[in-house]
N, C-alpha and C positions, 0 to 999 in steps of 0.2 A: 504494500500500500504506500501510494506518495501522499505526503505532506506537501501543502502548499507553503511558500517560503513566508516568512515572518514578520509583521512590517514592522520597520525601522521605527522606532520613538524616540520622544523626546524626555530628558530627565534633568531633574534641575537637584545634585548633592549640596549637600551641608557639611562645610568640614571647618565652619568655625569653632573655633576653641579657644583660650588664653595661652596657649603652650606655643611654641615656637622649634617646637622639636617632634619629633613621631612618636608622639605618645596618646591613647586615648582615642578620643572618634578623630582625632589628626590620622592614628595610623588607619582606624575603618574607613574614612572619608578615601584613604588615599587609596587603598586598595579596592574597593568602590570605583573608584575613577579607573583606574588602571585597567581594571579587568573589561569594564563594559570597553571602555577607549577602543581596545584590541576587540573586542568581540565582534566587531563589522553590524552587528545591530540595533546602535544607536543611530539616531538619525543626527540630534544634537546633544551636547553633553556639558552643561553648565554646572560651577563648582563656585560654589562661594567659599571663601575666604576670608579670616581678617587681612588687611593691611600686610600686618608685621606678619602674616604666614607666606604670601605671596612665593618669596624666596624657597623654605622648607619645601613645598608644595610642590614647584618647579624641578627640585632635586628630586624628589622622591619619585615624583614620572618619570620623569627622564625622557625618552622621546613621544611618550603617550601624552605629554603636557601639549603636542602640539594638535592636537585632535580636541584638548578641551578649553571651556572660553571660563576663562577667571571671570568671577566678578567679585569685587574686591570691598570688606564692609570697611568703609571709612568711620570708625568710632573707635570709642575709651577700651582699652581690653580690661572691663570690670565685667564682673557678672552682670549686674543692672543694664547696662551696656548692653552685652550680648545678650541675655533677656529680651531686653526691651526691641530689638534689632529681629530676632529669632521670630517672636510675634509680630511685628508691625511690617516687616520687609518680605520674609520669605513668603508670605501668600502674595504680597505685588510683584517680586520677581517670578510665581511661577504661571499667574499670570502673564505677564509681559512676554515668557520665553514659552506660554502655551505647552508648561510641561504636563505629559501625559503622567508621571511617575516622578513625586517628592521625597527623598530621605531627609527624617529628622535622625536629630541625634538624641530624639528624649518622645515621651508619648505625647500627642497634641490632640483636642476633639474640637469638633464646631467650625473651624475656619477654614476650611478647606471645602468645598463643595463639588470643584469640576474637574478631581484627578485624586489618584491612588495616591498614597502614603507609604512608605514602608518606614521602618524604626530599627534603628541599629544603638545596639548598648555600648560602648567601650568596654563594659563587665568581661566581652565577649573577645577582647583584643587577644589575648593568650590561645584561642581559636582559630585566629584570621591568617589565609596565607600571607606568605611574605610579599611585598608590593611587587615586586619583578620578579619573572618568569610564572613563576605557577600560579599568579592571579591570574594570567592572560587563559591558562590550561584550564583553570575553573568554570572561565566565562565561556570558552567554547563545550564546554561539557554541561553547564547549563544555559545556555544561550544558544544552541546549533538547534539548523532546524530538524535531525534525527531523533526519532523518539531515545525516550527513555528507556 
């Protein structure tokens, strides 16, 4: 039996944090990014970021950084800050980027209306592949259009 092929979406990560280093939904956000980046079935792949991660961020793809569009939170790296940012911003940018599919990095209800959610813990970091090479192996093993 043939599967029809897949269609491409659009997804807007979450990979702000206070850290500056891969630690936490920094390393989920990044390996997140990495894996879909490579997986040829994104259509677009937006990744917020603070400011100060910009850099980190950039390393940690490595050449997958160029497949995805930073967009970058200009604020205080406080919790209140990011807080208040997390709420007020990522429902306008997933609008604006018409994402089919939102990662948070914590549970969210009510503000969301016209697209899929999914929720990644950093709890979960000690689980996640490594950012290069076997993210990319994961996303083709769940992301091909061959059954399971």
């Amino acid at each position: 039996m043939q599967h029809e092929p897949r269609t491409a979406i659009r997804i807007l990560l979450n990979g702000l944090g206070r850290d500056t280093g891969p630690t936490g939904i920094c390393r989920v956000a990044a390996n997140h990014a990495s894996a879909l980046a490579q997986s040829g079935v994104v259509e677009h792949l937006v990744l917020a970021v603070g400011a100060w991660q910009r850099e980190m961020y950039t390393s940690l793809l490595g050449p997958a950084a160029d497949k995805v569009e930073f967009v970058l939170a200009d604020i205080n790296n406080s919790s209140l800050a990011r807080n208040r940012w997390f709420a007020s911003e990522v429902p306008l940018l997933a609008k604006k980027f018409a994402s089919a599919l939102v990662h948070y990095s914590f549970p969210v209800t009510g503000i969301y209306q016209h697209c899929a959610l999914f929720v990644a813990s950093s709890s979960l970091e000690g689980h996640c592949l490594p950012v290069a090479g076997a993210a990319s192996n994961h996303a083709k093993a769940h992301c091909s259009d061959s059954p399971s």
